[in-house]
C-alpha positions, 0 to 999 in steps of 0.5 A: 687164203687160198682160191678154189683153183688153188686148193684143187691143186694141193695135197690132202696130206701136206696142204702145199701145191702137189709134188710128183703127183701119184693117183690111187685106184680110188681116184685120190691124189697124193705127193710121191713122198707124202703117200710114202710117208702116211703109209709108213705111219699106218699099218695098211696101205690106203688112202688117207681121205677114204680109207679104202686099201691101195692095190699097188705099193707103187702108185702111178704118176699123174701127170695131168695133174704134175703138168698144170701144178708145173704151171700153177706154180709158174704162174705164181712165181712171175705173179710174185715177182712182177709183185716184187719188181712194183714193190721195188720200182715204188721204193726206189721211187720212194728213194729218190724224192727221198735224196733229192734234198740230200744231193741238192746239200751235195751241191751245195757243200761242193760249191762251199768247198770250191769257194774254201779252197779258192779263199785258201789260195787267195790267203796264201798268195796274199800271206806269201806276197806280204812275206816277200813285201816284209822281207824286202822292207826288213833288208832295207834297214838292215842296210841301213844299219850296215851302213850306220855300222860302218859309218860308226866305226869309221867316226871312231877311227877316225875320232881315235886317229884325232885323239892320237893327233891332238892329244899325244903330248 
């Protein structure tokens, strides 16, 4: 609801804080545009709180009064946002307790992923040095099967020219 000061400064016609203040030869205070407006609706020109008849079509400004609606409406507005700036500074407070549990999963989920990729390159190291180890073992009886083919072939020539020898009559 609004204070006793505040009501002092609102328009009869629109309720709202006085814009472009005018004042009546009866003392009444409008908004320019209200007065306008309640006079277009009515047949003669008066007042809307006392009914008395305005002598002029085009009142005079209050400026008195504009000049404290000015600061009345100022003063509301840093009111408002210091308001604004607790009510933000509590959520992001709220905000903060709120994610400290989530950054500490943060870190630990970058320590995980720190020790993943070094097992990953230690597997790999280890798959690629037990590559070359079975490449290595692998030539070796490859060799040895070289060899033995060779040697195979030469006891069959050689049990081919003992044939050819021993058993032509």
């Amino acid at each position: 609801m609004a204070s006793r000061s505040e009501k002092d400064l609102c328009c009869p016609v629109c309720h709202d804080v006085f814009t472009d203040p005018v004042l009546l030869s009866c003392s009444h205070s409008f908004c320019r545009d209200c007065l306008k407006t309640w006079w277009r609706q009515h047949p003669t020109p008066g007042c809307p709180v006392c009914k008395r008849r305005s002598s002029r079509e085009d009142p005079p400004s209050n400026l008195a009064l504009k000049n404290l609606c000015e600061s009345f409406q100022l003063q509301r507005s840093q009111r408002s946002s210091e308001s604004l700036n607790e009510a933000a500074q509590e959520h992001r407070d709220e905000l903060q307790e709120t994610l400290k549990p989530l950054k500490e999963k943060l870190k630990v989920s970058e320590q995980v992923k720190v020790e993943f990729d070094q097992t990953a390159e230690h597997i790999k190291s280890y798959c690629y040095s037990f590559k070359e180890m079975f490449v290595a073992k692998l030539r070796l009886p490859m060799k040895l099967l070289k060899l033995l083919t060779t040697v195979l072939k030469l006891i069959s020539q050689l049990f081919l020219n003992a044939k050819k020898i021993y058993w032509t009559d």
